[in-house]
C-alpha positions in Angstrom: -76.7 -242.6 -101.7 -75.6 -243.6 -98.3 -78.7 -244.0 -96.4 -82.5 -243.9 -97.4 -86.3 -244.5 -96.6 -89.9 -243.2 -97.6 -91.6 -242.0 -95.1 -95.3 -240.3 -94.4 -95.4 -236.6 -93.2 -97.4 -236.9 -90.0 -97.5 -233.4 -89.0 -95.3 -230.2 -87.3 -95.1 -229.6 -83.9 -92.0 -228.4 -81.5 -89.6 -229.9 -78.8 -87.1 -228.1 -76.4 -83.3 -228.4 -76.0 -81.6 -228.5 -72.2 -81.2 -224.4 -72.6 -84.6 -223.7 -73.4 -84.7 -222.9 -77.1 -87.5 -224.4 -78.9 -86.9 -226.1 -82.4 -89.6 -226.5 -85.2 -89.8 -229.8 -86.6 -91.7 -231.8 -88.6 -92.9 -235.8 -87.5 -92.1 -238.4 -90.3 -93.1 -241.7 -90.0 -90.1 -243.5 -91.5 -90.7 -247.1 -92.7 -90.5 -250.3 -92.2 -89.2 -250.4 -95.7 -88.7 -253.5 -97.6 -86.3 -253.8 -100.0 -88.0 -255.0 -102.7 -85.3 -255.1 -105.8 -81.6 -255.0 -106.0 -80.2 -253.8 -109.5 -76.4 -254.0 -110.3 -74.5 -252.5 -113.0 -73.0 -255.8 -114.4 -77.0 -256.7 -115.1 -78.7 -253.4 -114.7 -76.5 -250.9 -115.6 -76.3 -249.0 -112.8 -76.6 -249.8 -108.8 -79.7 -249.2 -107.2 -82.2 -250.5 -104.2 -85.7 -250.8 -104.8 -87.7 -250.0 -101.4 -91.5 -250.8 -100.6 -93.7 -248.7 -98.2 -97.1 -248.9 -96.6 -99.1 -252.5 -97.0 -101.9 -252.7 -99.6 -104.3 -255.4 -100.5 -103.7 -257.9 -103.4 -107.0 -256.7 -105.0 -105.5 -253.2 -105.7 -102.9 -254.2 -106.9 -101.9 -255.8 -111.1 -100.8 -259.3 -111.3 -97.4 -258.3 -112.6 -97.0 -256.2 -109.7 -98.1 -258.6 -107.0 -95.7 -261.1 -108.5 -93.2 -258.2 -108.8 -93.4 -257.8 -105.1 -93.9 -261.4 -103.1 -90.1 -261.8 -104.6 -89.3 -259.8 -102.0 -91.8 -261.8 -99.2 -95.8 -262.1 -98.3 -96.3 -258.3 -97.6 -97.1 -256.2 -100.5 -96.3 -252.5 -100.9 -98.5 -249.7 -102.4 -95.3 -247.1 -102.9 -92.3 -248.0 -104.5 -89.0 -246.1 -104.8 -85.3 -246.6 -106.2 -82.7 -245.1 -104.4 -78.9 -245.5 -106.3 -76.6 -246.7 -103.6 -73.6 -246.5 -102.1 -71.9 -247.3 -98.9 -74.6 -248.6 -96.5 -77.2 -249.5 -99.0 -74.9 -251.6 -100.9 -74.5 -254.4 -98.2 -78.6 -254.9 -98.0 -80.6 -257.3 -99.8 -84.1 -258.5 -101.3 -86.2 -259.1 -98.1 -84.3 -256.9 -95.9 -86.4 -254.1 -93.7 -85.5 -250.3 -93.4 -86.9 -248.6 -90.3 -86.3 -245.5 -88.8 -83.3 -246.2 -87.3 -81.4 -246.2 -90.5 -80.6 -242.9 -89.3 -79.5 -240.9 -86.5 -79.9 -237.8 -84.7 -77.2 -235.2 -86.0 -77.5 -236.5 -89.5 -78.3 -234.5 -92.7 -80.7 -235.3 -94.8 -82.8 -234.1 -98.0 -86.6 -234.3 -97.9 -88.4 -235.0 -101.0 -92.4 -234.8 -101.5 -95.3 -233.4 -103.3 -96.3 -229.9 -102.7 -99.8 -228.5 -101.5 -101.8 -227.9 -104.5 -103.2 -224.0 -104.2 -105.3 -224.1 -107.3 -105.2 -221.3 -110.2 -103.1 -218.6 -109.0 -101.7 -215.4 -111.0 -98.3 -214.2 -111.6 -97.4 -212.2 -108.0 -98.7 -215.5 -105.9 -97.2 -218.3 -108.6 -94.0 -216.4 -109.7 -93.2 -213.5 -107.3 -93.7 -211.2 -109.7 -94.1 -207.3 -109.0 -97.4 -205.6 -108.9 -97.9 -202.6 -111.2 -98.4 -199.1 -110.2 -101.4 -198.3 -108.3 -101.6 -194.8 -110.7 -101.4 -193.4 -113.9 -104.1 -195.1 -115.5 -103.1 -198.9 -114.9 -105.6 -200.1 -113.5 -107.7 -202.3 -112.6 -104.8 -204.4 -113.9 -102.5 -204.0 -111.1 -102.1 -207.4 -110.5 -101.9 -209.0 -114.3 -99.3 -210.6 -116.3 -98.0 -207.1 -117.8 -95.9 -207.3 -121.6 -95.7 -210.0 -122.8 -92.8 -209.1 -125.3 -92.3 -207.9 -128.2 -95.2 -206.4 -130.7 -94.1 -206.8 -134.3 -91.0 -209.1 -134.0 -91.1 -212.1 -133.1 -94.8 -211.2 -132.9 -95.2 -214.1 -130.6 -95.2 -215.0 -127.2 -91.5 -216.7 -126.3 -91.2 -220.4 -124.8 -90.8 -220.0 -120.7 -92.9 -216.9 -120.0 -94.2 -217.2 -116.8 -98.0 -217.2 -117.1 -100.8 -217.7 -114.4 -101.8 -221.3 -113.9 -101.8 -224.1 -111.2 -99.8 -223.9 -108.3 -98.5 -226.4 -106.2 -98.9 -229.9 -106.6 -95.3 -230.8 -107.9 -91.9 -232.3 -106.8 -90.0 -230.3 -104.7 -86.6 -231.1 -102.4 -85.8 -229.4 -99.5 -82.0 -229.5 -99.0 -79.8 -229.9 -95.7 -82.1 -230.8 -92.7 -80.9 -232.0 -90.0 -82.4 -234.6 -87.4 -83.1 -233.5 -84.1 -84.7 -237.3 -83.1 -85.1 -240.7 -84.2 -88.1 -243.1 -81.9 -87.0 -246.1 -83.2 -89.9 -247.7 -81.2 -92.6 -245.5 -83.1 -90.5 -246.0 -85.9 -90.4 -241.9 -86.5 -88.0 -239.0 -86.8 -88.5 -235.3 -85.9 -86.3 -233.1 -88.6 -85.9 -229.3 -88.2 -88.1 -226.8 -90.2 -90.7 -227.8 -92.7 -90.8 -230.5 -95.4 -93.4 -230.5 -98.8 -96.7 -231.8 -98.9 -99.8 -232.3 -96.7 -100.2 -234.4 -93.4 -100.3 -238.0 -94.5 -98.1 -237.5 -98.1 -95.4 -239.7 -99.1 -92.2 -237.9 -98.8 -88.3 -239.6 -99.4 -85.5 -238.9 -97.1 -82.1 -239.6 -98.3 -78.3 -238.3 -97.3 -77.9 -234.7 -98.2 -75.7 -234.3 -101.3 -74.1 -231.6 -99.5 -71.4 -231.4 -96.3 -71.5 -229.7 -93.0 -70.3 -228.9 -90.0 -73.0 -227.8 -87.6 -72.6 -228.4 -84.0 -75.0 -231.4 -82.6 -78.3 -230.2 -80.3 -79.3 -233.0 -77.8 -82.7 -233.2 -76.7 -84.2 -234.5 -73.9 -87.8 -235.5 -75.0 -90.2 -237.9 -77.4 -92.0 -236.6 -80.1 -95.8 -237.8 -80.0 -97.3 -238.5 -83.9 -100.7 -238.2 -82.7 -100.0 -235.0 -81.3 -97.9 -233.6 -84.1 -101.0 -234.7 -86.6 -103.6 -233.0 -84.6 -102.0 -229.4 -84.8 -102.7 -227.4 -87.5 
């Protein structure tokens, strides 16, 4: 991993290039990190950074994990998050601060975070699924699971069928966004299209595993958070 941060998903809102087009982003407030722990392979086994996010009060936190993180200096951290390094991240150290500008506009990224939760759903909502046919006596069971297998052998419903349940509320990375601005003064960066979660969830931004070779877009214009959280 070449560059990282956890960041907070302040909201989506839209900015405009020098020819007019207008670009969908999404406003993440990205850092200050603290890098909390350092692991090496000689001691750890593998090479990783520890980073800290958001400051929290001693009382809600365990005494193992306050001790855990005044290592790292006098601010403590409510979310924690290993990122394996390379490159970049290898030069930092306990102590050391991460903020936005980590990362610049024209870079790659991938966004990870916890999806909206959307409650009990069935199978065409949860699992795309196709609806049955709206005659020959199906219904009013056009929207059910359907078969689910076999009747006499195995006589049992397989591992992995996909069943109604809850939606949502699990880990999910979006893959190859790219940065249209970094505010290092508000400490935030706008990245094209949409990201998991709700306004205010944690979300981790990292180098995309992936290449490109997608022409830069300059903008001319600031991104406002408060704005961006107000829109819905």
């Amino acid at each position: 991993m070449k560059k990282a941060i956890i960041g907070r998903k302040v909201g989506m809102t839209q900015i405009f290039t020098e020819e007019g087009k207008v670009i969908p982003v999404t406003v993440i407030e990205a850092g200050p990190c603290t890098v909390t722990q350092k692991k090496v392979a000689e001691k750890d086994g593998y090479d990783a950074i520890q980073l800290g996010f958001q400051d929290v009060a001693e009382r809600k936190l365990t005494k193992p994990e306050v001790g855990h993180l005044k290592k790292a200096g006098e601010d403590l951290k409510k979310v924690l998050k290993e990122f394996k390094f390379e490159g970049e991240l290898a030069e930092l150290n306990v102590g050391d601060v991460l903020t936005a500008d980590v990362f610049a506009e024209g870079d790659f990224v991938d966004v990870t975070g916890i999806s909206k939760g959307k409650g009990y759903a069935g199978v065409v909502k949860r699992w795309g699924q196709h609806v049955q046919n709206h005659t020959h006596g199906v219904g009013p069971v056009h929207r059910s699971v359907g078969s689910m297998g076999a009747n006499s052998d195995p006589a049992r419903v397989m591992p992995g069928k996909k069943m109604p349940g809850h939606l949502g509320v699990e880990q999910v990375t979006i893959q190859n966004l790219d940065i249209v601005k970094v505010d290092p003064e508000l400490n935030i960066i706008a990245v094209r299209g949409a990201i998991p979660g709700p306004r205010g969830g944690i979300v981790y931004v990292k180098s995309t595993v992936k290449t490109h070779r997608v022409k830069n877009v300059q903008v001319q214009t600031t991104v406002n958070p408060q704005k961006a959280s107000a829109r819905k």
